[in-house]
N, C-alpha and C positions, 0 to 999 in steps of 0.2 A: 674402614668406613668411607662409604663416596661424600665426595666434597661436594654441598648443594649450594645451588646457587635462584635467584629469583630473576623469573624477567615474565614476558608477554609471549613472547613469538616462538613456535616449535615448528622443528620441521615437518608437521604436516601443515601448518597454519601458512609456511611459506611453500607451502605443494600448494595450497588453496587457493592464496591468491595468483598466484602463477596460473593456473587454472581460469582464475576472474578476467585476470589480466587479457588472456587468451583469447577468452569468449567476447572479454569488450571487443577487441581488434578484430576477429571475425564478424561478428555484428555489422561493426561501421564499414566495412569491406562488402557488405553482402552486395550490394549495387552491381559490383564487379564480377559477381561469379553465381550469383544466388537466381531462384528464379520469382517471379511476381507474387505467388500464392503465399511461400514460404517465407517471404518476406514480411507480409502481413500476420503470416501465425507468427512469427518472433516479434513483431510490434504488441501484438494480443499478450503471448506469455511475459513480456516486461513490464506488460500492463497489471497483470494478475501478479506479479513478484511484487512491483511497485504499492499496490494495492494492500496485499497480504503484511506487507513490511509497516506497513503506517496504522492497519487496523492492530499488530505486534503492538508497537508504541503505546499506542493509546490503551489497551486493553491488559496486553505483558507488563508493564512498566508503569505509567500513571493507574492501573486499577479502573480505568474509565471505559465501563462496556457498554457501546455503542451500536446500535442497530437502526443507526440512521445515517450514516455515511455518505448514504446515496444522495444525501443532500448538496454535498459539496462536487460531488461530481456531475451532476444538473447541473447546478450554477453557474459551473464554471464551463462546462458544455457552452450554455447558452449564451453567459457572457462573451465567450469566442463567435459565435455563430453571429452574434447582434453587432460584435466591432468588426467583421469581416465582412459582411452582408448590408448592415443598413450604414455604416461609419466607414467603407472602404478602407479598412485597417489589414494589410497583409495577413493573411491566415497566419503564417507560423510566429511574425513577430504579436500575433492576437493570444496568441497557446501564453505567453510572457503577462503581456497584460491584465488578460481574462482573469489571473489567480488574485486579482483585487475581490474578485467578488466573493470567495471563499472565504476569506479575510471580514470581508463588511459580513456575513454570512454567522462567522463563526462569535464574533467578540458580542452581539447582543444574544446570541444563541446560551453561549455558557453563561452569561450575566444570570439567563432565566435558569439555568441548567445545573449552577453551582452549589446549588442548596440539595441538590437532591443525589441519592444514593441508591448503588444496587439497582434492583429494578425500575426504581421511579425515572430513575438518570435513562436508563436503557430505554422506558418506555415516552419517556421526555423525548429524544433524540427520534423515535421514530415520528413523534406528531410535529415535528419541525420536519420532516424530511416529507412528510404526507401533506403540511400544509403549502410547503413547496410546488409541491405537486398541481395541486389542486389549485393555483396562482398561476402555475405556467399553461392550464388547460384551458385557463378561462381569460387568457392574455391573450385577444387579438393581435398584438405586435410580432406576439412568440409563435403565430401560427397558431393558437390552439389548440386542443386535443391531436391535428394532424400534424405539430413541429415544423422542424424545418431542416432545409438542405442547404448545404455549406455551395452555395453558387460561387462562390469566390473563389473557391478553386480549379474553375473553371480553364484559369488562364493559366493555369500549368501544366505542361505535359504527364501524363502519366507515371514516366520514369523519375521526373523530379519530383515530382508527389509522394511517390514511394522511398526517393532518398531522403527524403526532407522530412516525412515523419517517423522514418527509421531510424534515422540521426536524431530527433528529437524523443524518439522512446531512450538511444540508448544513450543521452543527456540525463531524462528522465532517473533511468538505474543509477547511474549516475549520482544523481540528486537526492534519491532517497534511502540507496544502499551506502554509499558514501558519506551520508550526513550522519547517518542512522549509528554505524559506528561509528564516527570522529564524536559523538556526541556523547556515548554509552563509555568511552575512552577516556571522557572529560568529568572533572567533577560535579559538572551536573550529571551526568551517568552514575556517577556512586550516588549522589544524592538519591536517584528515581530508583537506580536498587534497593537502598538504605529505605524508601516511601511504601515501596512494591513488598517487600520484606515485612514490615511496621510501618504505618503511618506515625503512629501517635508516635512512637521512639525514634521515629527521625526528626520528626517537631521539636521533640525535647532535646536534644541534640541540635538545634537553630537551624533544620531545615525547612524555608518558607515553603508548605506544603500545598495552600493556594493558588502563591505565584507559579511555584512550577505545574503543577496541574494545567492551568494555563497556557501555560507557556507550550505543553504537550499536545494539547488540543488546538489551540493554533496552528501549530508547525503541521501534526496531523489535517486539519482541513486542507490545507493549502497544499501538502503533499498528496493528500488524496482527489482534491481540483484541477491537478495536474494531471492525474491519472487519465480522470474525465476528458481536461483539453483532447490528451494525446489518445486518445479511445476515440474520440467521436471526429476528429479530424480525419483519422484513418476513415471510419465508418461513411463521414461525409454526411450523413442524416440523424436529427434528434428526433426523439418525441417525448413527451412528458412522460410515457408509461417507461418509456425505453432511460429517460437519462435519472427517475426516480425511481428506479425500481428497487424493492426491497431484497432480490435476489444476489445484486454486489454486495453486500453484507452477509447475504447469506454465503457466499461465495469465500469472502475474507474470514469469515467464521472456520469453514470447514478447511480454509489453507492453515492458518494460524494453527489451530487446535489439535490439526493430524501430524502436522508437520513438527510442531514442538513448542507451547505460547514463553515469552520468555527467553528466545534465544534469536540471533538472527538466523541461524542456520536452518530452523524450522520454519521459517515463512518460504525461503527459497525451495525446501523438500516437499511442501506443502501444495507449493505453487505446481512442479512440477509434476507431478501428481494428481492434480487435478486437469491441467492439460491436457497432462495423457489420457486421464480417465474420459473427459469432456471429448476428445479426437474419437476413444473406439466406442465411447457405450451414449453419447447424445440422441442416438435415435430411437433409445426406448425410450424420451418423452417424461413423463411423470415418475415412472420406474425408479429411472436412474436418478432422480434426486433423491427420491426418496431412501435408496440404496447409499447416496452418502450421508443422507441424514444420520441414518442409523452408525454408517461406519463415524460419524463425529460423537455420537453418543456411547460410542463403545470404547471409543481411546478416551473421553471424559473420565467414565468408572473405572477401566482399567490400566489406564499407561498415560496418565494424567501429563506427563513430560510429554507424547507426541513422540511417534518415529525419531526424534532426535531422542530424546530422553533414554527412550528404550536402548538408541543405539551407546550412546553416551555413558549408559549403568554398566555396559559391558566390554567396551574399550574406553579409555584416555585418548580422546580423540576432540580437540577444537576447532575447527575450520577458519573461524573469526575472533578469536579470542578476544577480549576486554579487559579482563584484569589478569595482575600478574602472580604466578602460581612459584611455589616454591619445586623444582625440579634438580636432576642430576646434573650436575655441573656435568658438558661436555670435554673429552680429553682431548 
């Protein structure tokens, strides 16, 4: 009989990060060897990783399905644009500050948002993100309907521009790939399992199911305002259609869902998947949404796990493990 033993870490989960590891240190290296275009599409797909990971959270884990996301990433769009532009606040150290507004954004948002379930919550979430919206079109300050352009960074060269929100995306991964396990590792992770699983039987079991919820949706805005900063600083131009739009969600919807909701491994398969999809087939316009529409409605009914799930049903294979699994002792 094999002697078993329990732990977290297998050898492909230390292929994985090895792997992570890799990618971080090529990332922050690209300055040095990469060229202008390519540097911005890996600011892009960090952004869509970072994105898909925090809409995971909130949706995988707290139960909290959100279709207004876009709010927080407005906000804190703007907030950056308004301390760099009219408060001569350095752009990048503004990407730092700006995520107060996601914060003041988010805690009177779920005050109104806590009471409601299921669709009311979802469709709650979207008329906070629409009446966002419709405040930043009619805000002379914010530019209006026409936004605004990040003039501030003007005084930077090009090439520092480009390492400065490269470095700030791959902070960004960083920040929310990083925090995202250290947190699901922690026993508030067993707790949001233990919520995500049963709510009521984690309650009765003395899991404060409010607080944390909370506590989810918080860290969620602020890691999703982040997104925003690091999106629109690359972009260098807002506008109310562009920093509210309902399509970033739409976007976190079809990463999450195809890639695997409930795991971290699926947001990242998600992400890149859509990249590549967004890179060969964006110019058929209408088409091609509507082409992943339906591919998000199909792994819904039939492979409810998401490309992970599937893969997962058919090997023992964790990338990012979180809990620890009873396995063969190594000889």
């Amino acid at each position: 009989m094999n002697p078993m033993t329990i732990a977290r870490q297998t050898t492909g989960s230390r292929v994985a990060f090895t792997i992570a590891a890799g990618a971080m240190l090529a990332m922050v290296s690209m300055p040095w060897w990469s060229d202008s275009g390519t540097i911005r599409s890996v600011v892009e797909l960090a952004c869509y990783i970072s994105l898909a990971l925090m809409w995971n959270l909130l949706a995988g884990y707290a139960g909290l399905v959100s279709v207004g996301q876009q709010a927080f990433m407005g906000v804190a769009g703007y907030a950056l644009f308004v301390l760099a532009n009219r408060w001569d606040v350095d752009p990048f150290l503004a990407v730092g500050l700006c995520l107060a507004a996601p914060v003041l954004l988010a805690v009177p948002s779920y005050a109104l948002l806590r009471r409601l379930e299921g669709p009311y919550f979802a469709i709650g979430t979207w008329v906070i993100a629409e009446v966002c919206r419709l405040l930043a079109s009619n805000t002379e300050a914010l530019g209006s309907s026409s936004g605004m352009t990040l003039r501030a960074m003007q005084q930077y060269a090009p090439e520092v521009r480009e390492t400065g929100v490269l470095w700030l995306a791959a902070a960004m991964l960083l920040l929310t790939f990083g925090g995202t396990y250290l947190l699901l590792r922690s026993r508030h992770g067993l707790a949001l399992t233990a919520m995500r699983d049963n709510a009521v039987a984690a309650a009765s079991q003395g899991v404060n199911v409010g607080r944390l919820k909370f506590m989810v949706f918080l860290a969620a805005a602020v890691g999703t305002g982040l997104v925003g900063a690091v999106y629109y600083l690359n972009a260098l131009r807002l506008s109310p259609n562009a920093g509210f739009d309902p399509n970033w969600t739409s976007i976190a919807i079809f990463m999450v869902m195809v890639g695997g909701i409930g795991t971290l491994e699926g947001p990242l398969i998600g992400a890149l998947l859509y990249f590549a999809a967004d890179r060969l087939f964006s110019e058929y316009g209408a088409s091609y949404m509507v082409a992943l529409g339906l591919l998000t409605l199909v792994v819904a009914l039939y492979a409810r796990g998401g490309l992970w799930g599937v893969v997962t049903a058919r090997v023992d294979w964790h990338w990012f493990p979180t809990r620890r699994r009873l396995m063969p002792q190594a000889r």
